[in-house]
C-alpha positions as CSV (number, residue, x, y, z in Angstrom):
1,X,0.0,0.0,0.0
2,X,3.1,1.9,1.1
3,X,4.2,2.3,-2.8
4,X,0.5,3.0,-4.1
5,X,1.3,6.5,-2.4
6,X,4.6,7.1,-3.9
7,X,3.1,6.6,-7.2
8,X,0.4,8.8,-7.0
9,X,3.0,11.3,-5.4
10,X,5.2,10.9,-8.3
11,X,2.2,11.2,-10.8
12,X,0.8,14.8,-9.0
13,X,4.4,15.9,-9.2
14,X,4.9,15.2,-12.9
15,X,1.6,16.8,-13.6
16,X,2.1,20.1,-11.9
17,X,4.9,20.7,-14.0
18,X,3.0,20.1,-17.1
19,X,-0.2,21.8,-16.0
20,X,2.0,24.7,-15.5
21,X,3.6,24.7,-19.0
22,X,0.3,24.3,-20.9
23,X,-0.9,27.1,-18.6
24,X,2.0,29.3,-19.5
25,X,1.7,28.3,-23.3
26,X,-2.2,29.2,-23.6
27,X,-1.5,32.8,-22.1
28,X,1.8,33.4,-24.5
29,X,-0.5,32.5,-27.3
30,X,-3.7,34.4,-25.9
31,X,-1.1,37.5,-25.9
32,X,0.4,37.1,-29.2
33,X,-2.7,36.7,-30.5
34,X,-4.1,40.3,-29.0
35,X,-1.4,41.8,-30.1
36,X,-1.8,40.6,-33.8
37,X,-5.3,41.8,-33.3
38,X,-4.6,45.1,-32.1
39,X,-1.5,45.5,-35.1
40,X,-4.2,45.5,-37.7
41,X,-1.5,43.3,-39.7
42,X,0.7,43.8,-42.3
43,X,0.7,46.0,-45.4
44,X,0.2,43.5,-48.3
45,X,1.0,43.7,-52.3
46,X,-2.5,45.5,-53.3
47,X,-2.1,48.2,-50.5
48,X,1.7,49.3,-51.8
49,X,0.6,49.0,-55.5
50,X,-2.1,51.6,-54.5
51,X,0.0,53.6,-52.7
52,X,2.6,54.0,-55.5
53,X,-0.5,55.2,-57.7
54,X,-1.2,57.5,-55.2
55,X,1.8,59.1,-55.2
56,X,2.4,59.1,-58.9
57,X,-1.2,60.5,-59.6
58,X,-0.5,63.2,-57.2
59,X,2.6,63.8,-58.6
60,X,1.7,63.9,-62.4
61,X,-1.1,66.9,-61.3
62,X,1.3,68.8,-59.4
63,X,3.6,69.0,-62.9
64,X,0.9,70.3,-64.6
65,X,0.8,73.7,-63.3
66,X,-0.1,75.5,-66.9
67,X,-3.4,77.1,-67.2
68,X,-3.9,75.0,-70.2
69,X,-3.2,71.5,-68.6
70,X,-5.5,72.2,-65.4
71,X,-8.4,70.4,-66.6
72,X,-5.8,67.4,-66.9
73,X,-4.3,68.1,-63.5
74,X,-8.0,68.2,-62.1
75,X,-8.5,65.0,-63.9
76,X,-5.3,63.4,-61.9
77,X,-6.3,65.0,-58.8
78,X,-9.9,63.0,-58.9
79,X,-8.6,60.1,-59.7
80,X,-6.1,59.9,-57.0
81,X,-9.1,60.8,-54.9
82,X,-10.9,58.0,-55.9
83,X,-8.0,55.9,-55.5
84,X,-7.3,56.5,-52.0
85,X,-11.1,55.6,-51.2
86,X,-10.8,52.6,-52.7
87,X,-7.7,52.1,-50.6
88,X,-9.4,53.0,-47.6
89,X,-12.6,51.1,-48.4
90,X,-10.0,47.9,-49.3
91,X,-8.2,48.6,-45.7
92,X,-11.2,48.8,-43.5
93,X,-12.8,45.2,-45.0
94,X,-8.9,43.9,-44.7
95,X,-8.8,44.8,-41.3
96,X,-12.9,43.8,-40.5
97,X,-11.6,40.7,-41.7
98,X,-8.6,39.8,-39.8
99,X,-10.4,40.9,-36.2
100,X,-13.0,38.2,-37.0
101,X,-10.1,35.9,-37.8
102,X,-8.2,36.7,-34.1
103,X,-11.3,36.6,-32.7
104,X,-12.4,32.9,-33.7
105,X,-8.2,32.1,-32.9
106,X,-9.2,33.7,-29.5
107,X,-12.4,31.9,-28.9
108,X,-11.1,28.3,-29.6
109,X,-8.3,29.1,-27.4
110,X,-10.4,30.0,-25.1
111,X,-12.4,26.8,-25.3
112,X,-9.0,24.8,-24.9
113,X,-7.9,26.4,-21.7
114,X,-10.9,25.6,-20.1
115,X,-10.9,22.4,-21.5
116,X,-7.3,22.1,-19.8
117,X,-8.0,23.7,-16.8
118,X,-11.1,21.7,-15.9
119,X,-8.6,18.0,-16.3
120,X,-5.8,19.7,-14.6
121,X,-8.1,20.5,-12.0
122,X,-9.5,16.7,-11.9
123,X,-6.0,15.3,-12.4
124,X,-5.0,16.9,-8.8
């Protein structure tokens, strides 16, 4: 009976350790992940393409400063305009995207450290 305890003993001190990792683990992750969320994320191809279009846009108007070329320059002007729009319309469903993303990530972790607290909580 006398080694029936030592077991058990040696079981509850190999799953502390463990417990303890996972624990740590699930909160490393649960911060990363807020952080990501909170970033926004990173600028991709199509964002930097329409930047660069932007910025030439703007810059082809500005060269036109003649009074014969303003209807051109005004031209430029609106559709840099409507360019950055689209950027900004592009950038707000990017981003509405990739909160529901870290949000589900967030919620299943969730689910998991419960799930692990509830057996750690049995296995003591």
């Amino acid at each position: 009976m006398g080694e029936e305890v030592e077991t058990v003993g040696h079981r509850v001190s190999v799953a502390a350790p463990l417990i303890f990792t996972i624990v740590i683990t699930f909160q490393l992750l649960s911060g990363w992940l807020e952080r990501l969320k909170k970033k926004g994320g990173s600028t991709n191809a199509t964002v930097i393409q329409l930047r660069v279009e932007i910025k030439q846009l703007l810059k082809e108007a500005s060269s036109l400063s003649q009074p014969s070329t303003f209807a051109q320059a005004a031209k430029l002007r609106r559709l840099a305009a409507a360019k950055e729009k689209e950027l900004a319309n592009y950038l707000e469903s990017h981003s509405k995207e990739m909160k529901m993303s870290y949000d589900l990530y967030l919620k299943v972790l969730f689910l998991f450290k419960g799930i692990c607290y509830l057996g750690g909580q049995e296995a003591l």
